[in-house]
C-alpha positions as CSV (number, residue, x, y, z in Angstrom):
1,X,0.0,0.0,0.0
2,X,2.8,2.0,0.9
3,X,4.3,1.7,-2.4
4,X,0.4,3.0,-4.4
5,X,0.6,6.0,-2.2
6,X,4.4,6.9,-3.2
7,X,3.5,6.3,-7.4
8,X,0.7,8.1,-6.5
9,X,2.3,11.0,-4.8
10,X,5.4,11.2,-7.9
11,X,3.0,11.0,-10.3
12,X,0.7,14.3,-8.8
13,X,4.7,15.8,-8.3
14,X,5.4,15.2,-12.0
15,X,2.1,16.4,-13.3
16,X,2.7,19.6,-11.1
17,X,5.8,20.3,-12.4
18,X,5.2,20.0,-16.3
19,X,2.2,22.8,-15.6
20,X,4.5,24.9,-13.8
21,X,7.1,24.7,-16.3
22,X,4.0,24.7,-18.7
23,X,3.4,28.2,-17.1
24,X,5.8,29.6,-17.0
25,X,7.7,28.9,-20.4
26,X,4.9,30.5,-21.9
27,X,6.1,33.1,-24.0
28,X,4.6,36.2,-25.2
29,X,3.4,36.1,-28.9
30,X,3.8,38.6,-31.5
31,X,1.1,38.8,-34.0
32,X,0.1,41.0,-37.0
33,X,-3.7,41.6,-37.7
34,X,-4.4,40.4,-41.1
35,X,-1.1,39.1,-41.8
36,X,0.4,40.2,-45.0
37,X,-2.6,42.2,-45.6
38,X,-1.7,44.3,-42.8
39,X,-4.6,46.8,-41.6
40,X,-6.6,48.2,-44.4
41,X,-9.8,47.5,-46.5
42,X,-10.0,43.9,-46.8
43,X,-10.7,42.6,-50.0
44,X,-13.3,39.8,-48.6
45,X,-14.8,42.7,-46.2
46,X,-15.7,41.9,-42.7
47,X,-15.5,37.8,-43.0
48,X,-11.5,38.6,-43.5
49,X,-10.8,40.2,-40.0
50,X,-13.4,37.7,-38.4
51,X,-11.5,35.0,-39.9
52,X,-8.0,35.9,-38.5
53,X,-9.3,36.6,-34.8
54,X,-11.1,33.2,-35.2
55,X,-7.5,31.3,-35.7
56,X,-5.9,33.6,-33.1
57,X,-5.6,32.8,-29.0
58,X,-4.7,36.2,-27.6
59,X,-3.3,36.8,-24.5
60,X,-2.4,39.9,-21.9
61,X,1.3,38.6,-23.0
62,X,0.9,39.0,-27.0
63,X,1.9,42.0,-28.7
64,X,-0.1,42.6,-31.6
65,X,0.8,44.7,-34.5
66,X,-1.7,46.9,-36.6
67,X,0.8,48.0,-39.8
68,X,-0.5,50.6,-42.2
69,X,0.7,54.0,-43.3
70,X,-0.1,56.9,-41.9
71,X,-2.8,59.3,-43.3
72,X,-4.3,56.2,-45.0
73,X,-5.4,54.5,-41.8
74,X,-6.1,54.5,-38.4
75,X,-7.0,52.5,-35.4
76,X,-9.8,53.5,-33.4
77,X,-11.2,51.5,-30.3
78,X,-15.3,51.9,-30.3
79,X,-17.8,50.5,-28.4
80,X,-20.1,47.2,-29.2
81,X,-22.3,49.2,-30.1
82,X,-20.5,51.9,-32.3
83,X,-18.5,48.8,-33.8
84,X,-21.8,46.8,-34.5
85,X,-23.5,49.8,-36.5
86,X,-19.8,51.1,-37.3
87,X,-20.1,54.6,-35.7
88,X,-16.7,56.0,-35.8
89,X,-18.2,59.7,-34.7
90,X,-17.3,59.5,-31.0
91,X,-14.5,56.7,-30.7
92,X,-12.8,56.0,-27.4
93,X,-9.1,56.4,-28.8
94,X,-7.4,57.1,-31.7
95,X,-4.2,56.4,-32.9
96,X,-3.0,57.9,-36.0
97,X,0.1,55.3,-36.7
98,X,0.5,51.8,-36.4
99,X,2.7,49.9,-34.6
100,X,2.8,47.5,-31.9
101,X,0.0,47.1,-28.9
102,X,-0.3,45.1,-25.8
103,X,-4.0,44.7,-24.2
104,X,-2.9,44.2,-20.7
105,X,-6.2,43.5,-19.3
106,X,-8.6,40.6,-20.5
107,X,-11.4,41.9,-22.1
108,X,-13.4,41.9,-25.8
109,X,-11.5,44.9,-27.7
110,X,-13.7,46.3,-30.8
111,X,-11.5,48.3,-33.2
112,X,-12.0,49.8,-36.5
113,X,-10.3,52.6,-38.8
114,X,-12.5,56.0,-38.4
115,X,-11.9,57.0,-42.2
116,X,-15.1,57.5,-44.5
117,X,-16.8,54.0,-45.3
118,X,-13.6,51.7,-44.2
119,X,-15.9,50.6,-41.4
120,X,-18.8,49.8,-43.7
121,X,-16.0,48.1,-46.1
122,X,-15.2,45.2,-43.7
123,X,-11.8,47.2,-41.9
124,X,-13.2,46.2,-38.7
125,X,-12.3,43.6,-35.8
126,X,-13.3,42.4,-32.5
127,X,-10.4,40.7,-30.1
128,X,-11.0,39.0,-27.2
129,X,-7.7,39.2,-25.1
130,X,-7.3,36.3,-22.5
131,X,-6.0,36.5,-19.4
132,X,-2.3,35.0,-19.2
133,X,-1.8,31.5,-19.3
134,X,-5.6,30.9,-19.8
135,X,-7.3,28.7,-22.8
136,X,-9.6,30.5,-25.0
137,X,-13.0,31.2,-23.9
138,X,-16.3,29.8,-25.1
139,X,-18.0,32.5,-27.1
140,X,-21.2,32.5,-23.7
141,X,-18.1,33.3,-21.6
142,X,-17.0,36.5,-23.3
143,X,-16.4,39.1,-20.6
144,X,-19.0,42.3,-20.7
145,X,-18.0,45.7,-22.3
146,X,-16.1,48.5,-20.4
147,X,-16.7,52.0,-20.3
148,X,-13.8,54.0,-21.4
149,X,-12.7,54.8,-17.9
150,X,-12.1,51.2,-17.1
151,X,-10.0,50.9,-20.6
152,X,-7.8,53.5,-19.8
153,X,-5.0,51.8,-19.0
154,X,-6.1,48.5,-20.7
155,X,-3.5,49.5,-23.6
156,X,0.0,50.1,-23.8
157,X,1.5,51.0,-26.9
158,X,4.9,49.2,-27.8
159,X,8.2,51.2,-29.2
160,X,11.2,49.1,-30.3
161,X,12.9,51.8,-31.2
162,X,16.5,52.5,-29.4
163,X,18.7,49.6,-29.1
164,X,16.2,46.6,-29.5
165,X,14.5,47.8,-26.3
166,X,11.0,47.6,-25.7
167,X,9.7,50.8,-24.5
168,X,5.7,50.5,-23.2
169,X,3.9,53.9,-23.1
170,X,0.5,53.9,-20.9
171,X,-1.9,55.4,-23.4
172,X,-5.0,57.3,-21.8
173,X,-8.2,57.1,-23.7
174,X,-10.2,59.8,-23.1
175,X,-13.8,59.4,-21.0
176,X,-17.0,59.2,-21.8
């Protein structure tokens, strides 16, 4: 009996120890919305975007790139709501460049470029960021929307620039 208890005990030890190291080998990911296409008008509208955040687990640790030029794009983060009916007249935040983000809160993110009719054209796309180390959700267990105050410092935007260091800046979205 002795003997059951010790296998018994190694094996619970060993299962602990791959998670941990499971855990905490988990690196962060580094992701670029619609790929090759980058962030612009997709040429299959909507079902594009929808289709890359379907084959994409997101985390708190990712950084996630938006790349398009400047005056041609932009990246606004909306409401359901606004995102749904693609009202870009009173986003949350702007930014004017791309570049690379962190979400470092879990949470649904809607985002969409505010230019006339890119909405409408399918440049649109709703990303659910999971908490770190956490399997993706079932689409029930999608956590409610925040007002803007609560997103405030849900995203920090990501500068490689001076010597291969990452620099994170605390953006401030404005309030409702």
């Amino acid at each position: 009996m002795v003997k059951i208890m010790n296998v018994s005990n190694v094996v619970v030890l060993v299962l602990a120890v791959i998670t941990t190291t499971s855990l905490l080998g988990a690196e962060a990911g580094e992701y670029t919305v619609g790929d090759e296409l980058g962030w612009t008008i997709p040429p299959g509208g909507a079902a594009t975007y929808e289709a890359w955040a379907a084959k994409h687990r997101l985390s708190v640790t990712d950084f996630i790139n938006f790349n398009f030029k400047v005056g041609e794009q932009d990246l606004a983060i909306v409401t359901k709501e606004d995102y749904d009916a693609c009202n870009t007249d009173n986003p949350l935040f702007v930014f004017q460049e791309g570049g690379e983000f962190q979400f470092v809160q879990s949470d649904t993110y809607y985002l969409t470029c505010t230019f006339a009719g890119h909405c409408t054209k399918g440049q649109k796309i709703a990303l659910y960021i999971a908490p770190a180390f956490s399997p993706s959700p079932s689409p029930s267990s999608y956590p409610s929307e925040k007002t803007a105050a609560q997103h405030a410092n849900a995203v920090k935007f990501v500068s490689k620039k001076g010597q291969g260091l990452k620099k994170l800046l605390p953006v401030m979205m404005k309030s409702l």
